[in-house]
N, CA, C and O atoms as a GROMACS GRO file, in nm:
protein
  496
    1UNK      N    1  13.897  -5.068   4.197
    1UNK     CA    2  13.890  -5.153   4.081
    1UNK      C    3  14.026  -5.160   4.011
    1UNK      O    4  14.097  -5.248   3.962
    2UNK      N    5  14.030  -5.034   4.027
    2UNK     CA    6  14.240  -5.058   3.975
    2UNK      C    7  14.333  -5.157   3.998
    2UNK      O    8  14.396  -5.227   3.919
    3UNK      N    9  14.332  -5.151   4.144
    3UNK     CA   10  14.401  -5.227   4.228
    3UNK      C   11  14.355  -5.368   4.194
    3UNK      O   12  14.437  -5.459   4.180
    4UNK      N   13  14.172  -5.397   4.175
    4UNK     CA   14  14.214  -5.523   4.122
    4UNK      C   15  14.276  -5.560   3.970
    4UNK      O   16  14.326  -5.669   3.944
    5UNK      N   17  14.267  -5.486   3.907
    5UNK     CA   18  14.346  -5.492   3.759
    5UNK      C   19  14.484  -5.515   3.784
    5UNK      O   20  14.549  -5.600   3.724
    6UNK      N   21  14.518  -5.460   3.849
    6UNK     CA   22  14.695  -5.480   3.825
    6UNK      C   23  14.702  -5.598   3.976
    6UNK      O   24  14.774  -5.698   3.964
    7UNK      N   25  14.646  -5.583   4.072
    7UNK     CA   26  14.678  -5.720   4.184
    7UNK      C   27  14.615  -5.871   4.095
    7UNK      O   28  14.647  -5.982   4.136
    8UNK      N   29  14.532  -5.853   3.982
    8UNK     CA   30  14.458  -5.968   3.956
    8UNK      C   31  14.521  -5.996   3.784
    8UNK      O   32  14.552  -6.098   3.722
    9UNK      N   33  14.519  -5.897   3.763
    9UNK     CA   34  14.506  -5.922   3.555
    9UNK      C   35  14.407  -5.968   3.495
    9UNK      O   36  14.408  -6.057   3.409
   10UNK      N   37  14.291  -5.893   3.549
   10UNK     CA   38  14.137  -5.909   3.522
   10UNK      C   39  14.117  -5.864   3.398
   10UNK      O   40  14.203  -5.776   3.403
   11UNK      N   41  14.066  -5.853   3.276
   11UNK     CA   42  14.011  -5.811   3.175
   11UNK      C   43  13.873  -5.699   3.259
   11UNK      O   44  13.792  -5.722   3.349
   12UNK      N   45  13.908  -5.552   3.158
   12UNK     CA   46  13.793  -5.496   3.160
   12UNK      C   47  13.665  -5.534   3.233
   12UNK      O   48  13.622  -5.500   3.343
   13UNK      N   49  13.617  -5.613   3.141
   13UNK     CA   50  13.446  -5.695   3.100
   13UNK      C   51  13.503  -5.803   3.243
   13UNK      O   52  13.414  -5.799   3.328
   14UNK      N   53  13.552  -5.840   3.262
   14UNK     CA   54  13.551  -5.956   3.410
   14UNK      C   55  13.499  -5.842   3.487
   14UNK      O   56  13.379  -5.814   3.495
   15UNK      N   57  13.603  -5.772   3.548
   15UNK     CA   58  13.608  -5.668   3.715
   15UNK      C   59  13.438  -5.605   3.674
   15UNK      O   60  13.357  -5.611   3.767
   16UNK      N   61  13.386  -5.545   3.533
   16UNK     CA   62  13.275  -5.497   3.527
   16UNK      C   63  13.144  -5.602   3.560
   16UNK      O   64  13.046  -5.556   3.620
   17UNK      N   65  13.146  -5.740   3.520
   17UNK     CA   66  13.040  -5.819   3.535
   17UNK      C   67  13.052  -5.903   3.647
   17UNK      O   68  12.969  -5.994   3.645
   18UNK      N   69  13.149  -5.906   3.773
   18UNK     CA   70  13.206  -5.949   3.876
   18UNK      C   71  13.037  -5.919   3.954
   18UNK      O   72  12.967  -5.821   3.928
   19UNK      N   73  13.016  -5.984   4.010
   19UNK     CA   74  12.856  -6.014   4.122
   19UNK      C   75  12.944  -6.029   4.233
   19UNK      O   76  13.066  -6.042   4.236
   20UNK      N   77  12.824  -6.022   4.359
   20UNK     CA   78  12.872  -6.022   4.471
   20UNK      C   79  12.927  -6.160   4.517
   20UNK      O   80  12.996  -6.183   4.616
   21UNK      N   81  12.875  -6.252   4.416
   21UNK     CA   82  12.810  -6.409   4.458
   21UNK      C   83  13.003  -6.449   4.427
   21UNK      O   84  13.069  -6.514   4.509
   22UNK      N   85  13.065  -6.392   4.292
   22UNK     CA   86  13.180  -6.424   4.271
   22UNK      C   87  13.282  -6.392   4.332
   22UNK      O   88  13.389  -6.445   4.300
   23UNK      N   89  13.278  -6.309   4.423
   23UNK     CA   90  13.406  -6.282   4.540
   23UNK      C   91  13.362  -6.345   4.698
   23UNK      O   92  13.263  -6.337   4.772
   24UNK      N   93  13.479  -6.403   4.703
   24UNK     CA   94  13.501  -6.492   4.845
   24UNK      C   95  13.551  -6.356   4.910
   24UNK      O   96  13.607  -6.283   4.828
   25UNK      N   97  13.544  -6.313   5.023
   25UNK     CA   98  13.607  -6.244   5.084
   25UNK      C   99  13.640  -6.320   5.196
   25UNK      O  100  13.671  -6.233   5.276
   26UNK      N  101  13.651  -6.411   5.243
   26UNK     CA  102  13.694  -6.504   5.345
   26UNK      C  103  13.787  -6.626   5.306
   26UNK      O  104  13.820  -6.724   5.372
   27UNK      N  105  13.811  -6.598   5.208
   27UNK     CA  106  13.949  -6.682   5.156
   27UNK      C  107  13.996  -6.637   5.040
   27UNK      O  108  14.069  -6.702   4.965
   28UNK      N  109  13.967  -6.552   5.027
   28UNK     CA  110  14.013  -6.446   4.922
   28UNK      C  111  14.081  -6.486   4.748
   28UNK      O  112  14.186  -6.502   4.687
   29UNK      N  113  13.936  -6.486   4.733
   29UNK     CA  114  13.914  -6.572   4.564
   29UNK      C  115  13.808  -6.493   4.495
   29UNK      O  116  13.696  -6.464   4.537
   30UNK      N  117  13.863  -6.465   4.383
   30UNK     CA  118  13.761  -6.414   4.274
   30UNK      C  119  13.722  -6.560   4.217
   30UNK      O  120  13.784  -6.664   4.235
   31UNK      N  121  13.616  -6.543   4.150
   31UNK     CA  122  13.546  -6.673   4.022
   31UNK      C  123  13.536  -6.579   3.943
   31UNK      O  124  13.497  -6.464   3.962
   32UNK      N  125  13.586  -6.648   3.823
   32UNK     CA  126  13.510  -6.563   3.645
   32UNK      C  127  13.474  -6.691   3.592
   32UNK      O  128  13.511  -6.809   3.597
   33UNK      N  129  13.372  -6.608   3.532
   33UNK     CA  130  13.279  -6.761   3.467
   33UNK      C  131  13.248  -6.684   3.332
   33UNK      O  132  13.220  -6.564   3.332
   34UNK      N  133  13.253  -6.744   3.240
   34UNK     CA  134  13.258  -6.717   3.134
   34UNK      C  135  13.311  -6.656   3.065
   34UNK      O  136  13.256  -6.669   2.956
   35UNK      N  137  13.439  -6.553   3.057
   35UNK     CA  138  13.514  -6.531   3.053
   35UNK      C  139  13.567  -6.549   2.880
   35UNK      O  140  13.534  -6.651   2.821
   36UNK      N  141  13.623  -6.478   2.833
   36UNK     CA  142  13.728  -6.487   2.717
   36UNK      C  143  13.706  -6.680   2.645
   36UNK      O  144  13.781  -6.750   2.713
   37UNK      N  145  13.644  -6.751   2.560
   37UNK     CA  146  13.605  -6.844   2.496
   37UNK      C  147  13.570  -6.940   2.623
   37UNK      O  148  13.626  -7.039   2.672
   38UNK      N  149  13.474  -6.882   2.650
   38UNK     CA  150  13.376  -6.871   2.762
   38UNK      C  151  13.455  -7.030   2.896
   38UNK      O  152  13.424  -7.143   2.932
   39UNK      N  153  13.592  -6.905   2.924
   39UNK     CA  154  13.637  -6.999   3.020
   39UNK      C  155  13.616  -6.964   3.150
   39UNK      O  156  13.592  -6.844   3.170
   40UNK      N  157  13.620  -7.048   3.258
   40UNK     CA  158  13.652  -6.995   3.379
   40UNK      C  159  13.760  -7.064   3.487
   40UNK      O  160  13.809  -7.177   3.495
   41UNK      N  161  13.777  -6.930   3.574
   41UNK     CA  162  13.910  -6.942   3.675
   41UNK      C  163  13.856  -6.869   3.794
   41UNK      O  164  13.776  -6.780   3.823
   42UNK      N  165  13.946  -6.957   3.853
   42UNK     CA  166  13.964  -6.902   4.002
   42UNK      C  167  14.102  -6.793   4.070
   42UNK      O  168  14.223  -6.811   4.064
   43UNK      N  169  14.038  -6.702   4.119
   43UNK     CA  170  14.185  -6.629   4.104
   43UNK      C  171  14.208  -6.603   4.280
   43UNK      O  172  14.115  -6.563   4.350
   44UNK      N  173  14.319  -6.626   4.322
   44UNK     CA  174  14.331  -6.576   4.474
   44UNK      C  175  14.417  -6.467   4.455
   44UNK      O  176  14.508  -6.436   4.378
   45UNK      N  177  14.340  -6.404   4.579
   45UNK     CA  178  14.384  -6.240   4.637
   45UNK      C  179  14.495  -6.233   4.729
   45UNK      O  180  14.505  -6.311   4.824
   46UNK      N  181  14.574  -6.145   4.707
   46UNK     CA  182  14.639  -6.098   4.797
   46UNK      C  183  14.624  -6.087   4.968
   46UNK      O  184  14.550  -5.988   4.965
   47UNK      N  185  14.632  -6.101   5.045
   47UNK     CA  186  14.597  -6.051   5.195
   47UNK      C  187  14.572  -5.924   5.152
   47UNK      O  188  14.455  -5.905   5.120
   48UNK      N  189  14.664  -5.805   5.138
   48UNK     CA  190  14.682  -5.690   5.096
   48UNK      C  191  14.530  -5.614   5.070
   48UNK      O  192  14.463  -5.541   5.142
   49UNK      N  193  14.507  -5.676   4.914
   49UNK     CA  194  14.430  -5.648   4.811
   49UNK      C  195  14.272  -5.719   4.840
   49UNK      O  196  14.169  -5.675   4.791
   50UNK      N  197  14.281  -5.855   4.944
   50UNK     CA  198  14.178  -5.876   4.978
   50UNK      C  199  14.098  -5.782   5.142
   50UNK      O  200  13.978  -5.774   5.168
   51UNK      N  201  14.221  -5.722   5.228
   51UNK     CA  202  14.135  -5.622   5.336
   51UNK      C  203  14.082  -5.529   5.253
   51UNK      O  204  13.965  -5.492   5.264
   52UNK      N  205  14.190  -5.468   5.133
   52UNK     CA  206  14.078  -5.336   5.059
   52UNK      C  207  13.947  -5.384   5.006
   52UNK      O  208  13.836  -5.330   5.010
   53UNK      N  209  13.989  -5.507   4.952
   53UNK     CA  210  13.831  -5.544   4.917
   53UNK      C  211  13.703  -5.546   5.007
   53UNK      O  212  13.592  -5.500   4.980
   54UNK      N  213  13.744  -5.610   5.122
   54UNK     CA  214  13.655  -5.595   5.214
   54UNK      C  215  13.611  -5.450   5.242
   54UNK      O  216  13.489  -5.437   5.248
   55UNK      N  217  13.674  -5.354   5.259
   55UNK     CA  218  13.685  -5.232   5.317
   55UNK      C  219  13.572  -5.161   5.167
   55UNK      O  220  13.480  -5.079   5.158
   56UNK      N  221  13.625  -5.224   5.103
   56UNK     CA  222  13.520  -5.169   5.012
   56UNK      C  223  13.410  -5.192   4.980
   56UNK      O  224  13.334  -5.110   4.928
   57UNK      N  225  13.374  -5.348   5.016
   57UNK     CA  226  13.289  -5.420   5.035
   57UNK      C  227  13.188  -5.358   5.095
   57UNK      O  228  13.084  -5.306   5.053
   58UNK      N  229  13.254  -5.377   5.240
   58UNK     CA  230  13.143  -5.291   5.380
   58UNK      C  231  13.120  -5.127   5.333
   58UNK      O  232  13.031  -5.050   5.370
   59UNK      N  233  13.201  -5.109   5.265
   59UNK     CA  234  13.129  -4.989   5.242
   59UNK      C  235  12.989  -4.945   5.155
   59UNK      O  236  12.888  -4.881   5.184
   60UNK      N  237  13.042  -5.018   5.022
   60UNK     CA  238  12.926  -4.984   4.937
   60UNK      C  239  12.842  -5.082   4.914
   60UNK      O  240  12.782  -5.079   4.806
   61UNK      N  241  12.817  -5.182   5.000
   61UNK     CA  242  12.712  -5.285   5.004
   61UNK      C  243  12.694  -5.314   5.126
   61UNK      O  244  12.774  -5.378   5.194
   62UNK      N  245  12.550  -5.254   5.176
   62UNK     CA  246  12.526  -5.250   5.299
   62UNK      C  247  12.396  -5.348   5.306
   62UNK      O  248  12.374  -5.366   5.425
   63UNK      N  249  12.327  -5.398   5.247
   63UNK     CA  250  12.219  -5.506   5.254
   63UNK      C  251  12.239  -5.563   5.125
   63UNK      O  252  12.144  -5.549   5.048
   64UNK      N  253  12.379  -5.650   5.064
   64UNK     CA  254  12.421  -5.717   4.970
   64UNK      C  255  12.333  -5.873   4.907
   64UNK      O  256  12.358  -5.985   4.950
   65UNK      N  257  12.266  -5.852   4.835
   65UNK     CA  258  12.264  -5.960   4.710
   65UNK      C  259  12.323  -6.030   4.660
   65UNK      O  260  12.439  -6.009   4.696
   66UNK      N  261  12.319  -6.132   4.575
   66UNK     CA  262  12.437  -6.260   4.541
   66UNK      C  263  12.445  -6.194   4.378
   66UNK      O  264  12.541  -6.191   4.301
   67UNK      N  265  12.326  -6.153   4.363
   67UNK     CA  266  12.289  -6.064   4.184
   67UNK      C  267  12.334  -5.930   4.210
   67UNK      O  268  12.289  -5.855   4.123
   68UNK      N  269  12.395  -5.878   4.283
   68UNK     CA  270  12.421  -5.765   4.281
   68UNK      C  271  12.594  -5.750   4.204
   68UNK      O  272  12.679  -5.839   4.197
   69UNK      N  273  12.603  -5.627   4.161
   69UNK     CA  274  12.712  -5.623   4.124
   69UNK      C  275  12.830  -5.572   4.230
   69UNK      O  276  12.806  -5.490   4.318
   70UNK      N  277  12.977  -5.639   4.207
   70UNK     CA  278  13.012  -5.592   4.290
   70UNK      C  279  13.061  -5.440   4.265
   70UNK      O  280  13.052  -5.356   4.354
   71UNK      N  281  13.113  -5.412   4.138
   71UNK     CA  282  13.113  -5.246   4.139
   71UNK      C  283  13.010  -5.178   4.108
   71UNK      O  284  12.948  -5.230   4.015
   72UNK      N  285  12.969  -5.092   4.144
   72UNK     CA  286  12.863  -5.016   4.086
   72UNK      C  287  12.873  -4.830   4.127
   72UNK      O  288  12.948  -4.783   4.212
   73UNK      N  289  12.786  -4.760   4.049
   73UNK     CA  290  12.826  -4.633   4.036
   73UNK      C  291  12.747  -4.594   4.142
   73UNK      O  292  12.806  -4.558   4.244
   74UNK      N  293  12.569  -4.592   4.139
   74UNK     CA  294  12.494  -4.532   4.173
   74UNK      C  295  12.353  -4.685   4.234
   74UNK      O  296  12.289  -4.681   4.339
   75UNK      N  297  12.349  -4.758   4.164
   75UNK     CA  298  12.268  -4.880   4.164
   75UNK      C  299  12.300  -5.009   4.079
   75UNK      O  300  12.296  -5.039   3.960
   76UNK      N  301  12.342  -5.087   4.230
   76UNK     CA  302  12.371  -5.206   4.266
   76UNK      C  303  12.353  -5.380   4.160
   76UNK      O  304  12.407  -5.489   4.138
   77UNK      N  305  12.244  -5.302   4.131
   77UNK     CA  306  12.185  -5.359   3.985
   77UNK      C  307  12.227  -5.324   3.871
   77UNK      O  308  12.226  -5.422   3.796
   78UNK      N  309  12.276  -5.203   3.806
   78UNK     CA  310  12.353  -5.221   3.674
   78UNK      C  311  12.522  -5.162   3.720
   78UNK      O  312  12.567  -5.108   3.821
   79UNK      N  313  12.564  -5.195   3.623
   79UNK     CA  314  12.737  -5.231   3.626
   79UNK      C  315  12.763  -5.104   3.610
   79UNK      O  316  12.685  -5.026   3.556
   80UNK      N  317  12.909  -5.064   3.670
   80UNK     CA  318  13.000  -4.955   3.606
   80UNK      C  319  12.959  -4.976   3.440
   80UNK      O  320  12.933  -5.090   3.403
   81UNK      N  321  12.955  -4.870   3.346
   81UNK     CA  322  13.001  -4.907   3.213
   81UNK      C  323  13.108  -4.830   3.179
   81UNK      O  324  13.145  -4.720   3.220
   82UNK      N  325  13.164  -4.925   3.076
   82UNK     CA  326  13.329  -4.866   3.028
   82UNK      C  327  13.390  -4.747   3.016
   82UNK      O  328  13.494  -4.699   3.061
   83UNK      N  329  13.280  -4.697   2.928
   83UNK     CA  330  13.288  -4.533   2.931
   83UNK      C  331  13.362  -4.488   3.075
   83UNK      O  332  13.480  -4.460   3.095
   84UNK      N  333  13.241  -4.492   3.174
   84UNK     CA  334  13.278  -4.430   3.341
   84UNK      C  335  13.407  -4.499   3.400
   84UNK      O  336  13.455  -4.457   3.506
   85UNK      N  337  13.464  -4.605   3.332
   85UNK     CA  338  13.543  -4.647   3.406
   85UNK      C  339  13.652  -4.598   3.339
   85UNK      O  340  13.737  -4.584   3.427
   86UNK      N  341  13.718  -4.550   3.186
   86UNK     CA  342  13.764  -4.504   3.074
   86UNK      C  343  13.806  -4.345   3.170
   86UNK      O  344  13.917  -4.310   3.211
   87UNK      N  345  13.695  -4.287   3.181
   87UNK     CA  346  13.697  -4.173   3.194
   87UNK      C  347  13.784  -4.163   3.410
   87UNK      O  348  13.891  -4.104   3.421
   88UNK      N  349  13.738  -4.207   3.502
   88UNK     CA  350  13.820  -4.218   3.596
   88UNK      C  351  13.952  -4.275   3.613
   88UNK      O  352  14.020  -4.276   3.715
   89UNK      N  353  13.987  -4.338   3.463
   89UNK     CA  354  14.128  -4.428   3.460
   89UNK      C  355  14.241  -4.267   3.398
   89UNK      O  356  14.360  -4.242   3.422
   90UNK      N  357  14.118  -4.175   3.301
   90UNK     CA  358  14.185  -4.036   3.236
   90UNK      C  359  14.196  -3.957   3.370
   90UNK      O  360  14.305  -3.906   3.395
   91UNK      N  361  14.119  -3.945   3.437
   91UNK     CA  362  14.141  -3.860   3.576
   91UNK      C  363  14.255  -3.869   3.638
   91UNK      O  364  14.340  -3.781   3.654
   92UNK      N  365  14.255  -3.993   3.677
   92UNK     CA  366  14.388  -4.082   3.753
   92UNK      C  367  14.533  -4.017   3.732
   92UNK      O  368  14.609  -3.957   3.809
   93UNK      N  369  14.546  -4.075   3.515
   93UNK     CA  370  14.643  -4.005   3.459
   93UNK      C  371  14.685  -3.864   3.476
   93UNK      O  372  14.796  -3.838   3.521
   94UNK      N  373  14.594  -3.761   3.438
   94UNK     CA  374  14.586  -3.608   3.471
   94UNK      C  375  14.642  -3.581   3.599
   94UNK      O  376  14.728  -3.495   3.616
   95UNK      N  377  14.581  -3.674   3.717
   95UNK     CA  378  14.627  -3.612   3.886
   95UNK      C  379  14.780  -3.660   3.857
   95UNK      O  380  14.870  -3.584   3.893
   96UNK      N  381  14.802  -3.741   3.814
   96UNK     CA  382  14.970  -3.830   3.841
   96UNK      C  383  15.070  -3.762   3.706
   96UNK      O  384  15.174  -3.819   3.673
   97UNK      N  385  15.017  -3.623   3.628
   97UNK     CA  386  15.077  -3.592   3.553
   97UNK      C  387  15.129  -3.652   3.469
   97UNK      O  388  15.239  -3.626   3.420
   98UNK      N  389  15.045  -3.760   3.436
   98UNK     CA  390  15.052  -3.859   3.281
   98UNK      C  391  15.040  -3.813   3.171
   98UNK      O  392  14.922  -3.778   3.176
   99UNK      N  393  15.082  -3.782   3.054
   99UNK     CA  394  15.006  -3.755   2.964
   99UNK      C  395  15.014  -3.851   2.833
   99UNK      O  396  15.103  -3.899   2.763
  100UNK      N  397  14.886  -3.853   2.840
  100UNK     CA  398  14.916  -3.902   2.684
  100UNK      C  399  14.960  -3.808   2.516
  100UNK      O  400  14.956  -3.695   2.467
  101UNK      N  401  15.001  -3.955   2.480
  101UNK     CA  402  15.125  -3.883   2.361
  101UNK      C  403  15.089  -4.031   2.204
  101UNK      O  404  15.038  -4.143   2.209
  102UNK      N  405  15.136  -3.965   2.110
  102UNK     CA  406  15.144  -4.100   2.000
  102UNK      C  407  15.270  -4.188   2.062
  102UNK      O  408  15.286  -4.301   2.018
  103UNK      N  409  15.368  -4.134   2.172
  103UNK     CA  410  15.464  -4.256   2.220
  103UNK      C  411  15.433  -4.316   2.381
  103UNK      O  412  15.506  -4.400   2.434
  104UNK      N  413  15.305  -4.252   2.450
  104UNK     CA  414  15.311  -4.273   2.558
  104UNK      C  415  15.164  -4.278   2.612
  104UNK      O  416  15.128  -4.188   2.687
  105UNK      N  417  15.057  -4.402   2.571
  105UNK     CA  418  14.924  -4.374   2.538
  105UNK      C  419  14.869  -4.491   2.626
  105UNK      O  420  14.805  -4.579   2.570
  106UNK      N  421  14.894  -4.498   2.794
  106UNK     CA  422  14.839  -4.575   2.906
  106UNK      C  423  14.698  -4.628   2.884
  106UNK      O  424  14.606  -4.549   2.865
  107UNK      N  425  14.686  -4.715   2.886
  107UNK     CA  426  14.565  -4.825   2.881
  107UNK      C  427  14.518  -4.886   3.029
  107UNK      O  428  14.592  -4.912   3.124
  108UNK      N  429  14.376  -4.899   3.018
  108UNK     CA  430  14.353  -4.988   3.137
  108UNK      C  431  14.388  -5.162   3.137
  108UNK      O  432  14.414  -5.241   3.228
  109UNK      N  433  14.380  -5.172   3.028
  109UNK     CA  434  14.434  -5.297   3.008
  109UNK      C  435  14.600  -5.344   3.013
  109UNK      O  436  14.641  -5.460   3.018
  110UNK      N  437  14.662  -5.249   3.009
  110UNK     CA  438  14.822  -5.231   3.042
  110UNK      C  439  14.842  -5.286   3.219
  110UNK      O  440  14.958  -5.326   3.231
  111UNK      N  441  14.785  -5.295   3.317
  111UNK     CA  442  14.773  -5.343   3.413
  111UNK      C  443  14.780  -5.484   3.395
  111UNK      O  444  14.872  -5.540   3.456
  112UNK      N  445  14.677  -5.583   3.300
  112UNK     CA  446  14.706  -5.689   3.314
  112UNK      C  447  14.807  -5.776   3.242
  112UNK      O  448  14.853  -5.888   3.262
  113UNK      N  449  14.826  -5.676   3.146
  113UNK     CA  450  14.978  -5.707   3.084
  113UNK      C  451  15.080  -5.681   3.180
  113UNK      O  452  15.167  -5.768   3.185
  114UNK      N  453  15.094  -5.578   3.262
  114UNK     CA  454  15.208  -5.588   3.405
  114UNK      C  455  15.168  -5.690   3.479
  114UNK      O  456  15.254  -5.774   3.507
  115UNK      N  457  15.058  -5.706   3.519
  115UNK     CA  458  15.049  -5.844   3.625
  115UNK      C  459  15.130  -6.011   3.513
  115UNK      O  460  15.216  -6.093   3.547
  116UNK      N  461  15.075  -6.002   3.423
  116UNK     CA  462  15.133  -6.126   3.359
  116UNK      C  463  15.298  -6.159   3.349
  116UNK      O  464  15.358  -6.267   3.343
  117UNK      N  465  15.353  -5.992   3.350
  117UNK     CA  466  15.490  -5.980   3.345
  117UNK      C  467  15.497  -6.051   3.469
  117UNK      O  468  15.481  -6.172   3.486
  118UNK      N  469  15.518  -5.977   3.539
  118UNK     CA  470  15.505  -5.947   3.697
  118UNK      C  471  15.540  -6.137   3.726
  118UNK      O  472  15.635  -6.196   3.777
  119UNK      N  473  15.416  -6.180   3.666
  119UNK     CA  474  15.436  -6.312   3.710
  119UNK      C  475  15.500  -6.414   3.646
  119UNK      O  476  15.492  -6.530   3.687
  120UNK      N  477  15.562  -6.383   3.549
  120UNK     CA  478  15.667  -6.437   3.459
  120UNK      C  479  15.780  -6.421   3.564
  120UNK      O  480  15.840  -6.519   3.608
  121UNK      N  481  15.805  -6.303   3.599
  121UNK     CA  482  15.932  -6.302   3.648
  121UNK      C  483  15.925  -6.357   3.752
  121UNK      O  484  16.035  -6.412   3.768
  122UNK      N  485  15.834  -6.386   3.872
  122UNK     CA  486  15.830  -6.423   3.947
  122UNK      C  487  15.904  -6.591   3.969
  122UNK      O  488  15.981  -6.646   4.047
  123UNK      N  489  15.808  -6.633   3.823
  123UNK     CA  490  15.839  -6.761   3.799
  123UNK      C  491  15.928  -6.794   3.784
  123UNK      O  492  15.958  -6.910   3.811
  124UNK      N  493  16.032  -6.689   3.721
  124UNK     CA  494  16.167  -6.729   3.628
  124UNK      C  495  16.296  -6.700   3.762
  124UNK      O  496  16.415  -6.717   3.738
   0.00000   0.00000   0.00000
């Protein structure tokens, strides 16, 4: 889910309410529908970022639904919630000897602020 945060610049609440029905894995496109003043976009994937998807795909959805979510913890039917996802983003930090500080206080949402960079510069 990381990887799609910083390969995509997904908001939180998108990657969490993402269904199976909204990822193409054969041409490698997210849909968000409703979205932030309830817009929607189409986002294409990486080659890269779309085999992990798959790979992750086949893994944890083995008789897949269109209502199913695509992340999920334990059952397929309700979503990661923030909390659990909050708390594996603090793990992450800890293994990679991050720490947080009042000058140095990593966000999950700091990913899609790098992807936006990311693609500024690209542009420029």
């Amino acid at each position: 889910m990381f990887r799609i945060f910083y390969g995509c610049g997904l908001r939180i609440s998108e990657a969490l309410n993402l269904k199976v029905k909204d990822v193409d894995l054969e041409n490698g496109i997210i849909a968000i529908y409703e979205s932030k003043n309830d817009n929607d976009r189409l986002i294409p994937l990486s080659n890269n970022l779309t085999i992990i998807i798959k790979n992750y795909f086949n893994k944890m959805h083995k008789n897949p639904c269109d209502e199913d979510y695509f992340f999920y913890v334990s059952d397929c039917k309700v979503p990661i919630i923030k909390s659990t996802l909050r708390f594996a983003f603090a793990r992450i930090l800890k293994s990679a000897n991050i720490e947080k500080n009042k000058y140095n206080n990593p966000r999950i949402h700091d990913f899609r602020h790098t992807f936006r960079c990311k693609l500024f510069e690209e542009i420029y």
